[in-house]
C-alpha positions in Angstrom: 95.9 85.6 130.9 98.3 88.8 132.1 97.0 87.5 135.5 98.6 84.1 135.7 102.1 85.5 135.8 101.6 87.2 139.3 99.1 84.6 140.6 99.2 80.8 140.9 95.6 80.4 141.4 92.8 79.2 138.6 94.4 81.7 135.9 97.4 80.0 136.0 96.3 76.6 136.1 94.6 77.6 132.5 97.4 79.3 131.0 99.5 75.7 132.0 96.7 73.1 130.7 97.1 75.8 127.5 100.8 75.1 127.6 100.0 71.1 127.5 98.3 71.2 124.8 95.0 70.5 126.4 93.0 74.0 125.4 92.9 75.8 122.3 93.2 79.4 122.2 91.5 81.7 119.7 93.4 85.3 119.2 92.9 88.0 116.9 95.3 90.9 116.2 93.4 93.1 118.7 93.9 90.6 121.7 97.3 90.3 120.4 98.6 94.1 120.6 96.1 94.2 123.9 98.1 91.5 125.4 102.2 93.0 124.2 100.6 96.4 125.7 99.5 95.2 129.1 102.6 93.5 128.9 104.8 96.1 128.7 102.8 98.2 131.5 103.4 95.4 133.5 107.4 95.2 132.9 107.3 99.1 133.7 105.3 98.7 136.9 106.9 96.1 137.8 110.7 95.8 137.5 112.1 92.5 137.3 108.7 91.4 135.9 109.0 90.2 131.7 105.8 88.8 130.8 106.6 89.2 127.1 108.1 85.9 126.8 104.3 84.2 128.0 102.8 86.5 125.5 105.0 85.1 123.0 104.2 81.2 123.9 100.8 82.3 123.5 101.3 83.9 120.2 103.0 80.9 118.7 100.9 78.0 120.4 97.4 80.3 119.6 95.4 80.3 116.5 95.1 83.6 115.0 91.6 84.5 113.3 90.5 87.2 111.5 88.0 89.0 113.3 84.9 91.6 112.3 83.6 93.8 114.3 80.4 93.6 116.1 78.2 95.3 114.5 77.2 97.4 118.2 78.8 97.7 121.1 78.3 95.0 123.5 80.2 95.0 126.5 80.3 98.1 128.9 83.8 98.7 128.0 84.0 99.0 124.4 87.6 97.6 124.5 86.4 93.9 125.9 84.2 93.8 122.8 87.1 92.1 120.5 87.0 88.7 122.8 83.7 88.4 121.8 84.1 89.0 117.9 87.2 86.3 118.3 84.7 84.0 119.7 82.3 84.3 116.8 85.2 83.9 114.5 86.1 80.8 115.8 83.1 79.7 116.3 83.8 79.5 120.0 81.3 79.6 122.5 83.3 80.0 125.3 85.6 83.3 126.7 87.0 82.6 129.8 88.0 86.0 132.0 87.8 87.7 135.3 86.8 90.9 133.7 83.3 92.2 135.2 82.4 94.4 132.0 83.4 90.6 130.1 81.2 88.9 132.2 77.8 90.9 131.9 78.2 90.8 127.8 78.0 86.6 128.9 75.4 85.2 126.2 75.9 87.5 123.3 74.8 85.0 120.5 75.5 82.0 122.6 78.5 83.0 123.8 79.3 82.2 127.3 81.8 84.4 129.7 83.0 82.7 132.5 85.5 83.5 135.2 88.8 81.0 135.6 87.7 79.8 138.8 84.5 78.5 137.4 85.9 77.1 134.3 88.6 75.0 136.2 85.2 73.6 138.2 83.3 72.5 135.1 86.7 70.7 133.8 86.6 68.7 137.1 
């Protein structure tokens, strides 16, 4: 998501079909304080750059779910594991990311990790 505000390519043609209404997004407190954080090292990077006020759409127009913990790790990067538990608790099957450690954890109990660019193909 943190992508879309420096790119106009696939992420942020998801993040504006969000914005219409036309996705659903599933968020737990983790991807929450994940998002603020990466936020805020993104204004400091980058002067000028505020994506706190997309973060905060996204807050208010996402469903928050309360989320478990796997009960292993799954992804290569420990920290990517809570998009997976948010799918479960959702009963999602679908996470949609550019992240490489993301996308090898794809079919943990059904649920499928694909990159922006591929899931803008499957919408046609």
């Amino acid at each position: 998501m943190m992508s879309s505000i420096f790119f106009s390519g696939p992420p942020a043609r998801i993040v504006q079909k969000f914005a219409a209404g036309e996705l659903n997004l599933a968020l737990s407190e983790e991807i929450i304080e994940e998002y603020y954080r990466v936020g805020e090292e993104l204004a400091d990077r980058y002067p000028g750059v505020d994506p706190v006020p997309l973060v905060d759409v996204v807050v208010t127009y996402g469903r928050i779910y309360q989320v478990a913990e796997l009960p292993r790790q799954v992804c290569d990067d420990p920290d990517d594991d809570k998009f997976l538990a948010c799918a479960l608790a959702c009963g999602g099957r679908l996470v949609i990311s550019g992240d490489r450690a993301l996308l090898r954890a794809s079919g943990y109990r059904e649920v499928i990790v694909v990159c922006p660019r591929d899931f803008l193909k499957e919408l046609g």
